[in-house]
PDB file of N, CA, C and O in Angstrom, chain B, residues numbered from 101:
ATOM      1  N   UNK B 101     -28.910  20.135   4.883  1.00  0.00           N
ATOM      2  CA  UNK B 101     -28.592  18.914   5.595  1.00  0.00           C
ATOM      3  C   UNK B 101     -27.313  18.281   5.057  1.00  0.00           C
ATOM      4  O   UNK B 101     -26.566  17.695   5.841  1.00  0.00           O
ATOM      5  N   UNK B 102     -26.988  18.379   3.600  1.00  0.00           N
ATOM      6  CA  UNK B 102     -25.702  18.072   3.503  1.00  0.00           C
ATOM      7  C   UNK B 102     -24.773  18.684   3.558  1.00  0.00           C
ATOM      8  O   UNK B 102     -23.755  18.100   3.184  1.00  0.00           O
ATOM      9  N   UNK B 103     -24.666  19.711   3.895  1.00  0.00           N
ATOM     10  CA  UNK B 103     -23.693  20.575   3.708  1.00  0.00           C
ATOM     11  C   UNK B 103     -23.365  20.168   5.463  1.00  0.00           C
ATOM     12  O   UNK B 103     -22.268  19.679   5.732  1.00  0.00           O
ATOM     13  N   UNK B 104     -24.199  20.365   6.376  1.00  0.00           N
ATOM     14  CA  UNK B 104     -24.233  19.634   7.597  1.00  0.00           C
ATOM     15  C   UNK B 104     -23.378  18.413   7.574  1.00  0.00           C
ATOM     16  O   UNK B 104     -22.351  18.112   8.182  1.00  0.00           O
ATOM     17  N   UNK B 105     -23.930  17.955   6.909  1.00  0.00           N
ATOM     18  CA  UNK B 105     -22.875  16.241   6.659  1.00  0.00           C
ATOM     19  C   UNK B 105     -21.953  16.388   6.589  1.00  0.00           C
ATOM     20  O   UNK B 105     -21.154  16.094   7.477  1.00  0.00           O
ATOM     21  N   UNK B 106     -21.639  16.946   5.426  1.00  0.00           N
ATOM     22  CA  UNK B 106     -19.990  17.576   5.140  1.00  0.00           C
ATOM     23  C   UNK B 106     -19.178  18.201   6.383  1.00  0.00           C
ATOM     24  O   UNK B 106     -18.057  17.793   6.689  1.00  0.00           O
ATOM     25  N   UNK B 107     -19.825  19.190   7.043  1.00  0.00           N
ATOM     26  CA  UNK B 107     -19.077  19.922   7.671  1.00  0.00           C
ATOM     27  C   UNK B 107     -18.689  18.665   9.160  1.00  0.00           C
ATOM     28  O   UNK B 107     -17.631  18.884   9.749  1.00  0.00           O
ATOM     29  N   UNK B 108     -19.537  17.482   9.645  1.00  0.00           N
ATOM     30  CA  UNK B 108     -19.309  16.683  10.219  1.00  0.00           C
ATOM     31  C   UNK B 108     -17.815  15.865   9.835  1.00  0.00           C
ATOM     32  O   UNK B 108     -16.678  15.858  10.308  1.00  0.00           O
ATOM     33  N   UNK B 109     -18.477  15.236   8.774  1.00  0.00           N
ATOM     34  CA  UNK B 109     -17.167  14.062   8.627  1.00  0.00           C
ATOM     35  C   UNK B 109     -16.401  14.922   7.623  1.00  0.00           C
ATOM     36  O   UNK B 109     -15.946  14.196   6.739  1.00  0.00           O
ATOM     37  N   UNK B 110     -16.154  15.971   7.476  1.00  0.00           N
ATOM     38  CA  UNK B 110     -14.393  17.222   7.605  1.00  0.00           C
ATOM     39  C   UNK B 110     -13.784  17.064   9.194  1.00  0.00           C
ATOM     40  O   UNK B 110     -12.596  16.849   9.435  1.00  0.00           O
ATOM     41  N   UNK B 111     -14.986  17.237  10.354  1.00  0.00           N
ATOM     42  CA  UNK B 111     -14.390  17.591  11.253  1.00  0.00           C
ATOM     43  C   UNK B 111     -13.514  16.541  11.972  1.00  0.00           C
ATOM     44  O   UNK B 111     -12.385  16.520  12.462  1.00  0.00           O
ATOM     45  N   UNK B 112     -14.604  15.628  11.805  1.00  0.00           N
ATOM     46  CA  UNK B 112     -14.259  14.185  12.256  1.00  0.00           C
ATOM     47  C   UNK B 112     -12.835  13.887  11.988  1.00  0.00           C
ATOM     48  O   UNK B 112     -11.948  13.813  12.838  1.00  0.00           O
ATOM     49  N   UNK B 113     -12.706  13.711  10.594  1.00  0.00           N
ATOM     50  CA  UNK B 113     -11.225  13.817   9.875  1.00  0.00           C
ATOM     51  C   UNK B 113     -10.223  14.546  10.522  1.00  0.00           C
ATOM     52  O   UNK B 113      -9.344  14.038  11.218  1.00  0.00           O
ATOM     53  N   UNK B 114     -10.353  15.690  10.301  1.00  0.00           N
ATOM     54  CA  UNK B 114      -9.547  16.834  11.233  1.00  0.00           C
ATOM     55  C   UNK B 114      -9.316  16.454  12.095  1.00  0.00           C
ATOM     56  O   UNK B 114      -8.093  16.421  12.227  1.00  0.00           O
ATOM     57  N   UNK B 115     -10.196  15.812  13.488  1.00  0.00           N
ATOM     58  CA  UNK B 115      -9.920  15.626  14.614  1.00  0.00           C
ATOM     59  C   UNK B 115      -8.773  14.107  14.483  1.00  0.00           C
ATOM     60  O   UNK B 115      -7.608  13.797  14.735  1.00  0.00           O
ATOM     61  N   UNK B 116     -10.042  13.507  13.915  1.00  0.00           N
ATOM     62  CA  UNK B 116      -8.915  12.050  13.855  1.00  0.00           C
ATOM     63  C   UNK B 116      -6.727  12.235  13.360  1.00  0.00           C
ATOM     64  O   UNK B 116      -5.724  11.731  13.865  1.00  0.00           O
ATOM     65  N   UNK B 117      -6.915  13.054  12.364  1.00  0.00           N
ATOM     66  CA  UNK B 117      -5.780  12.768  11.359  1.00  0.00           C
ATOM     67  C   UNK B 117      -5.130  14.192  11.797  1.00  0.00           C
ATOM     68  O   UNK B 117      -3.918  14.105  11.992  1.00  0.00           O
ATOM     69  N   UNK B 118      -5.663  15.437  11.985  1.00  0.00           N
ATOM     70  CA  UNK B 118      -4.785  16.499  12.435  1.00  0.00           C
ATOM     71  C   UNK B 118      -4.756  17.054  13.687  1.00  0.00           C
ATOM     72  O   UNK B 118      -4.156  18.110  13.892  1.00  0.00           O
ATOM     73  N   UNK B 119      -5.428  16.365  14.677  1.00  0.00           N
ATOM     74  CA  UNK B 119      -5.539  16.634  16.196  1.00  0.00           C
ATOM     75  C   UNK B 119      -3.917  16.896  16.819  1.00  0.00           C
ATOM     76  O   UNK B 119      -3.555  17.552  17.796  1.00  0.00           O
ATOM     77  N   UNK B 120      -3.548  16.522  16.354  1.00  0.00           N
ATOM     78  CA  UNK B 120      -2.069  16.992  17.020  1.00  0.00           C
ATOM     79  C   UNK B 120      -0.996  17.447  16.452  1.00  0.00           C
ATOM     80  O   UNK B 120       0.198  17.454  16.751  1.00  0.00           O
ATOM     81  N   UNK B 121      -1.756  17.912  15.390  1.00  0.00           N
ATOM     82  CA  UNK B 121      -0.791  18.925  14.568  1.00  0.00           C
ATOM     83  C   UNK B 121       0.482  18.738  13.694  1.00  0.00           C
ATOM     84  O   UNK B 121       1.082  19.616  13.074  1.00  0.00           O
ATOM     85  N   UNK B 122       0.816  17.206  13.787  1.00  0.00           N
ATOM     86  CA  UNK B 122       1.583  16.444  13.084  1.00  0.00           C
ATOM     87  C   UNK B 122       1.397  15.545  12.166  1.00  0.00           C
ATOM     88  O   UNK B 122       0.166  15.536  12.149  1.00  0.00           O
ATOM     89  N   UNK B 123       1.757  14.695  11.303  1.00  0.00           N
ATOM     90  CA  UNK B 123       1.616  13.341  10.955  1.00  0.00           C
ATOM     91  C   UNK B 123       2.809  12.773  10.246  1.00  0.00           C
ATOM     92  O   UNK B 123       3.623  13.285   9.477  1.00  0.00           O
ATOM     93  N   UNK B 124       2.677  11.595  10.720  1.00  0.00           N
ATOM     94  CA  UNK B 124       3.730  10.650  10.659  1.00  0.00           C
ATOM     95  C   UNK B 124       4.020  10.425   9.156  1.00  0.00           C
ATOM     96  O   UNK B 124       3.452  11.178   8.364  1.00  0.00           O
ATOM     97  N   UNK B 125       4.728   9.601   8.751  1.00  0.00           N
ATOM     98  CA  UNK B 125       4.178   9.181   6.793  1.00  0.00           C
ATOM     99  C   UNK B 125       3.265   7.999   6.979  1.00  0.00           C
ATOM    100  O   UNK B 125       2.832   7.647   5.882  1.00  0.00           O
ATOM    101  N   UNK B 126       2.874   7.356   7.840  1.00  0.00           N
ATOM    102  CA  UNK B 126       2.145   5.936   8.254  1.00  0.00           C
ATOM    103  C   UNK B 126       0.807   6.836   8.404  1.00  0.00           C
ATOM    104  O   UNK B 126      -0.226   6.370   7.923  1.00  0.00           O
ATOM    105  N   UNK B 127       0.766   8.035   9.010  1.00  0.00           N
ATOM    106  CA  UNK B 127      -0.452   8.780   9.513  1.00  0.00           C
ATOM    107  C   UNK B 127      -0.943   9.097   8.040  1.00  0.00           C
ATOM    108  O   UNK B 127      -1.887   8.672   7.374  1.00  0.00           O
ATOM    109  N   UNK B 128       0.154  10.089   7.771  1.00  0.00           N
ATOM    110  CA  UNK B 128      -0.219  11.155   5.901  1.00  0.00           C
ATOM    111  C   UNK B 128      -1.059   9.890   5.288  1.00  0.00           C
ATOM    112  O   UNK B 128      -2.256  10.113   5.110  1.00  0.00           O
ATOM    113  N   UNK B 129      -0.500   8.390   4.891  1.00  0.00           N
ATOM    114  CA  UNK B 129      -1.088   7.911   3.955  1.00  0.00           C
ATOM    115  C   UNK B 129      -2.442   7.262   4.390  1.00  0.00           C
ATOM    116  O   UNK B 129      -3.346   6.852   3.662  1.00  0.00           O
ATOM    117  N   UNK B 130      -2.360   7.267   5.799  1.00  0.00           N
ATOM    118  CA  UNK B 130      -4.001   6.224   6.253  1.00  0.00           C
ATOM    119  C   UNK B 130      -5.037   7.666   6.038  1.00  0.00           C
ATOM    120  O   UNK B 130      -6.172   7.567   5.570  1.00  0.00           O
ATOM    121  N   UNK B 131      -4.399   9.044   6.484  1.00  0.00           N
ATOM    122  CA  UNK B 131      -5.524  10.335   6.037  1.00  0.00           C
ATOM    123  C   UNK B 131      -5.522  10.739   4.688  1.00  0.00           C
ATOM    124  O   UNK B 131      -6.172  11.772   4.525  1.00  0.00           O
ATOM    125  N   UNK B 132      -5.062  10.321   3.759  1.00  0.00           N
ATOM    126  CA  UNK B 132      -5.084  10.657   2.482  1.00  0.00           C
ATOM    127  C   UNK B 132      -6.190   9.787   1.537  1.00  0.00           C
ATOM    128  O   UNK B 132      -7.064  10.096   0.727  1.00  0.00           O
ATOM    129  N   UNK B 133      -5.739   8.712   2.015  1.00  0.00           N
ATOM    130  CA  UNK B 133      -6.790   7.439   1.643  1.00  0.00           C
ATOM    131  C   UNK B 133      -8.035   7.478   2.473  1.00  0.00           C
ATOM    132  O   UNK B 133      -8.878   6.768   1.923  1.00  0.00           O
ATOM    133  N   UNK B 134      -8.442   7.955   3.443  1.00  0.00           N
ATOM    134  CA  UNK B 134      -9.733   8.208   4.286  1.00  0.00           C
ATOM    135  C   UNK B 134      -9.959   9.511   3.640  1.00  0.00           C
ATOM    136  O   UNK B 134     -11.098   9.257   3.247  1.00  0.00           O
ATOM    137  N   UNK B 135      -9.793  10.453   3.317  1.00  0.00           N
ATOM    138  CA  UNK B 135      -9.984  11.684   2.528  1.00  0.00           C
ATOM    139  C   UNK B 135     -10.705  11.299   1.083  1.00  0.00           C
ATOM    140  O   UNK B 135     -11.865  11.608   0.809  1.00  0.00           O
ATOM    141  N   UNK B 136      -9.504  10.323  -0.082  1.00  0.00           N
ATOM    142  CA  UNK B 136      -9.927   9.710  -0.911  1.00  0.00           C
ATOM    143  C   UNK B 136     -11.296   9.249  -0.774  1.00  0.00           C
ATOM    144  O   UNK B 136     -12.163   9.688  -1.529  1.00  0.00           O
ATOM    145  N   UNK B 137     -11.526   8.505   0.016  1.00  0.00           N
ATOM    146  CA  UNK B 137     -12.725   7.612   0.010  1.00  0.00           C
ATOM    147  C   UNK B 137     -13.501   8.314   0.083  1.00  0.00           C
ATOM    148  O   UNK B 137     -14.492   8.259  -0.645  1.00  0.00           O
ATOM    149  N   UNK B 138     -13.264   9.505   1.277  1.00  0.00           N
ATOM    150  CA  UNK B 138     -14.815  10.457   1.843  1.00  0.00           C
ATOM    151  C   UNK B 138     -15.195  10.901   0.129  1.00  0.00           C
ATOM    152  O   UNK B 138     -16.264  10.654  -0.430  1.00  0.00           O
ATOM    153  N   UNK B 139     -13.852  11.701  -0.564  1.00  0.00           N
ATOM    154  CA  UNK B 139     -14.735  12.195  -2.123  1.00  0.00           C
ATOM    155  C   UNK B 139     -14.837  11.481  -2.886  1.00  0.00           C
ATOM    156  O   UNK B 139     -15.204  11.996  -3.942  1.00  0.00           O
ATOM    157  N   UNK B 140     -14.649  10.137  -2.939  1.00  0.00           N
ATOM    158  CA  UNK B 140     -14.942   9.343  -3.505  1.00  0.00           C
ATOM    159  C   UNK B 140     -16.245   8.831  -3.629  1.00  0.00           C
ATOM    160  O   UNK B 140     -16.698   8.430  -4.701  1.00  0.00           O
ATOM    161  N   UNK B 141     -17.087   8.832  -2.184  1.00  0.00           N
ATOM    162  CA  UNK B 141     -18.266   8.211  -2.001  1.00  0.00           C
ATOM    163  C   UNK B 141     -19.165   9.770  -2.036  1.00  0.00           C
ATOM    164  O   UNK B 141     -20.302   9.633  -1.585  1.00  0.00           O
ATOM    165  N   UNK B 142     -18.985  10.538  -2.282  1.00  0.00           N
ATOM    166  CA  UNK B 142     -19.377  12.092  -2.362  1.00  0.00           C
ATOM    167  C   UNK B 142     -19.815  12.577  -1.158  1.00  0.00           C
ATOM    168  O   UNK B 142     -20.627  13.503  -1.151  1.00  0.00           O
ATOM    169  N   UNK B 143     -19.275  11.946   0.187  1.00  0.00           N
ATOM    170  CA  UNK B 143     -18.889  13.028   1.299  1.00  0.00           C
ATOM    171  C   UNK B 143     -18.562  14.229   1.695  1.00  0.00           C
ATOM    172  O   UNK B 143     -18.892  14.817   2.724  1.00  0.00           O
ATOM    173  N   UNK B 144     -17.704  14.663   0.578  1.00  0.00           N
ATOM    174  CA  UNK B 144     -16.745  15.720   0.583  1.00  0.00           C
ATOM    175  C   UNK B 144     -16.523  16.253  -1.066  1.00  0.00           C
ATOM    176  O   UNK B 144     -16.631  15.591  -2.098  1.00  0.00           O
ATOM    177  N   UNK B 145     -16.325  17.077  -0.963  1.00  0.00           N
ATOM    178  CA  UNK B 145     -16.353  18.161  -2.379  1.00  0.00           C
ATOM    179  C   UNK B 145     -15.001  17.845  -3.165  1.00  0.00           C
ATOM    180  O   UNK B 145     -14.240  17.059  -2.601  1.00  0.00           O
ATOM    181  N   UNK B 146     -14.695  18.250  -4.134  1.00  0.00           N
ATOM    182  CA  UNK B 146     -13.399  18.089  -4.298  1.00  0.00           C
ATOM    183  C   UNK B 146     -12.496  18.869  -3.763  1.00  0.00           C
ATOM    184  O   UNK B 146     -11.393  18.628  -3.272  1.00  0.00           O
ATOM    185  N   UNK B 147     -13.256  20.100  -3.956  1.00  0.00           N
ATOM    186  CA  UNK B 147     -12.459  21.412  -3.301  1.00  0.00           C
ATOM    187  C   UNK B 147     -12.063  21.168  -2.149  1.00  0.00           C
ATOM    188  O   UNK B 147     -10.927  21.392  -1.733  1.00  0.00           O
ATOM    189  N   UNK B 148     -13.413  20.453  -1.237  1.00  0.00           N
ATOM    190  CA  UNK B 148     -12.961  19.988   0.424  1.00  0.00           C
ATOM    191  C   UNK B 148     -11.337  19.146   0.366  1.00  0.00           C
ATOM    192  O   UNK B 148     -10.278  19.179   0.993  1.00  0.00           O
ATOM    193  N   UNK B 149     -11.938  18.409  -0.815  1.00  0.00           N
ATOM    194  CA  UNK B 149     -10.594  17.347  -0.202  1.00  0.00           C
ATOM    195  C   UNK B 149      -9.729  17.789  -0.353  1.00  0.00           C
ATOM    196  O   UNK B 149      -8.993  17.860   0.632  1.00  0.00           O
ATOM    197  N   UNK B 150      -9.191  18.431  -1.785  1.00  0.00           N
ATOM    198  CA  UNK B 150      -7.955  19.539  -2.055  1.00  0.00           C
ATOM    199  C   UNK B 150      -7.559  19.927  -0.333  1.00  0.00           C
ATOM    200  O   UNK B 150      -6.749  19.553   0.515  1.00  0.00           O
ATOM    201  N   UNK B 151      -8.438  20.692  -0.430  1.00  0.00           N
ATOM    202  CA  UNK B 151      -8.173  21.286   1.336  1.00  0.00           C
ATOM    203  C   UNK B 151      -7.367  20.680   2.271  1.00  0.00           C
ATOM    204  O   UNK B 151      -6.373  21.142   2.831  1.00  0.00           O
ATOM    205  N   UNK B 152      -8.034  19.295   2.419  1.00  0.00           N
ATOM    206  CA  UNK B 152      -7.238  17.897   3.520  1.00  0.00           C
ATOM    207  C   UNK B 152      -6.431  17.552   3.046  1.00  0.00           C
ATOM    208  O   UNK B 152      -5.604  17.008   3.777  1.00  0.00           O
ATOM    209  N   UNK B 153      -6.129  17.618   1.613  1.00  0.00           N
ATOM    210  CA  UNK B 153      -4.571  16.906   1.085  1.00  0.00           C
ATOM    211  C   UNK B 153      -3.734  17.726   1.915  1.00  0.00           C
ATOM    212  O   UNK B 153      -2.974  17.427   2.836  1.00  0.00           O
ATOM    213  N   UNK B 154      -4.113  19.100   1.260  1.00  0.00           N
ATOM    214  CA  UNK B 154      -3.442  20.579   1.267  1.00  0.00           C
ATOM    215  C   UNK B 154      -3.004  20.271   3.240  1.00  0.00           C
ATOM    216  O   UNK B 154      -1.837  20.182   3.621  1.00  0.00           O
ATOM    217  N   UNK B 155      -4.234  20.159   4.211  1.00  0.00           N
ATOM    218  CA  UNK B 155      -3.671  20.325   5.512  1.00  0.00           C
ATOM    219  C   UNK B 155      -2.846  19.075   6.196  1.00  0.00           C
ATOM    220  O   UNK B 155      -2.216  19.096   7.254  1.00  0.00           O
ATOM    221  N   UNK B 156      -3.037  17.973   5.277  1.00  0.00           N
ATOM    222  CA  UNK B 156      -2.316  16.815   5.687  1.00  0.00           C
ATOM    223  C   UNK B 156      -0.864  16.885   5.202  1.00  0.00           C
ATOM    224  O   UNK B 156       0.021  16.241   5.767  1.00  0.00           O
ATOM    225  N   UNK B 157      -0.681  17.510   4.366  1.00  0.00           N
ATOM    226  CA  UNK B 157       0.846  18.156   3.683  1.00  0.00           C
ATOM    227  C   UNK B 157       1.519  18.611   4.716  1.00  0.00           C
ATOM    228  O   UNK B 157       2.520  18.321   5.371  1.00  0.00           O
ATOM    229  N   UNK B 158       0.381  19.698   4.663  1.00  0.00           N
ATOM    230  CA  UNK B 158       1.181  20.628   6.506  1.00  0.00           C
ATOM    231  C   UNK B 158       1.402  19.962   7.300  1.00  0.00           C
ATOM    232  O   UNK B 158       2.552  20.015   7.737  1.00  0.00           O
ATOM    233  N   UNK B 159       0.482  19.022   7.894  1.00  0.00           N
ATOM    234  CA  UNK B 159       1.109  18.160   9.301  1.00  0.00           C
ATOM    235  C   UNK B 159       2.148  17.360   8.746  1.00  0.00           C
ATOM    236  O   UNK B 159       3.212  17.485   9.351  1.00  0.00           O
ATOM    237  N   UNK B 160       2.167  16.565   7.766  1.00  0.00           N
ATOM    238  CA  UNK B 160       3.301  15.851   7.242  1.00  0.00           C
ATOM    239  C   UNK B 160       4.687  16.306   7.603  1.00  0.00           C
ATOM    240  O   UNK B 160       5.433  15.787   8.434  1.00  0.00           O
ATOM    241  N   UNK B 161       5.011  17.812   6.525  1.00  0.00           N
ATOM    242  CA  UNK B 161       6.201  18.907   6.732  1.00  0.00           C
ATOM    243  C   UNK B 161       6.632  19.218   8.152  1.00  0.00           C
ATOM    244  O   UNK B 161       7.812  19.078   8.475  1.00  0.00           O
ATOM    245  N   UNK B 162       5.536  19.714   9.172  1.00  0.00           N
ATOM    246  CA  UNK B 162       5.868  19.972  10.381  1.00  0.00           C
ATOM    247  C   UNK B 162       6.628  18.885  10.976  1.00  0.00           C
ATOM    248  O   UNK B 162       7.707  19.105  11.527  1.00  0.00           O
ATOM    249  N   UNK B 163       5.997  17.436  10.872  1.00  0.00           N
ATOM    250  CA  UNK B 163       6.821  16.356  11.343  1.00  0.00           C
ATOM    251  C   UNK B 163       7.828  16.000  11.177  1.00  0.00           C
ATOM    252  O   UNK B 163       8.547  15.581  12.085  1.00  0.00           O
ATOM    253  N   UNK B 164       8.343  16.104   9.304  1.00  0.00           N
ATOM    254  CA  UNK B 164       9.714  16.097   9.329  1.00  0.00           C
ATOM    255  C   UNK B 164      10.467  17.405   9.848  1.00  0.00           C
ATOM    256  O   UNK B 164      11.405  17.308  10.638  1.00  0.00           O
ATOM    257  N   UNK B 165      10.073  18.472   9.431  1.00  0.00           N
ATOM    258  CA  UNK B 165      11.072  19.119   9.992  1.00  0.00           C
ATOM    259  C   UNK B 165      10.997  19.480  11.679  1.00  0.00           C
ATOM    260  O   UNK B 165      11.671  20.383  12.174  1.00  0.00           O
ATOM    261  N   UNK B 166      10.045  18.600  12.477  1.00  0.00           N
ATOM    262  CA  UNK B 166      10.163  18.727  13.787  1.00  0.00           C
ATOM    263  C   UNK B 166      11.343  17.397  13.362  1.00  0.00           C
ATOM    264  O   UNK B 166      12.366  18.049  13.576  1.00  0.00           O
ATOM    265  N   UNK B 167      11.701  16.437  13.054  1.00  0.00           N
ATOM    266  CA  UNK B 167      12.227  15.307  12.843  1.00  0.00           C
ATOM    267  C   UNK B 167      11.727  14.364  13.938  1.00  0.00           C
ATOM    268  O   UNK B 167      12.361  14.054  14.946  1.00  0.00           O
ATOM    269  N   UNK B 168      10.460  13.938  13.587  1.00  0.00           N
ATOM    270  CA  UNK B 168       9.289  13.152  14.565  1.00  0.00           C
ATOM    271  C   UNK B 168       9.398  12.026  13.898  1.00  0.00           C
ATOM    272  O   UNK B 168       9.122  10.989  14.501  1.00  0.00           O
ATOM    273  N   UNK B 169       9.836  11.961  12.459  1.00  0.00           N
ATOM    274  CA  UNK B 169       9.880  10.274  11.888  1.00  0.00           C
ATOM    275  C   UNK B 169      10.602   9.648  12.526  1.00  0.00           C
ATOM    276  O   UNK B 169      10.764   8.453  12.280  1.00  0.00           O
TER     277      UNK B 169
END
């Protein structure tokens, strides 16, 4: 059942913060800090969050070098 949990509010996240495959620097820091919190409150693993830093990096990069800022 928690691992269930987990795999929910990852997705949730995902959808919210990487649904479009970009992020802004206004986006990166409101999903970094919602990431924070999820392993903070033990939502999410550490490893998970590593992960969301790790894919919020990527959308970050794509944005600048799409030059979307």
């Amino acid at each position: 059942m928690v691992e269930q949990e987990q795999n929910l509010v990852i997705a949730d996240w995902t959808g919210r913060y990487l649904g479009a495959g970009v992020l802004r620097e206004s986006e990166y820091d409101q999903a970094i800090a919602v990431a924070q919190r999820l392993q903070h409150s033990g939502l999410v693993s550490s490893t998970e969050w590593i992960a969301m830093v790790r894919q919020a990096n990527a959308a970050l990069l794509m944005c600048a070098e799409g030059d979307w800022i």
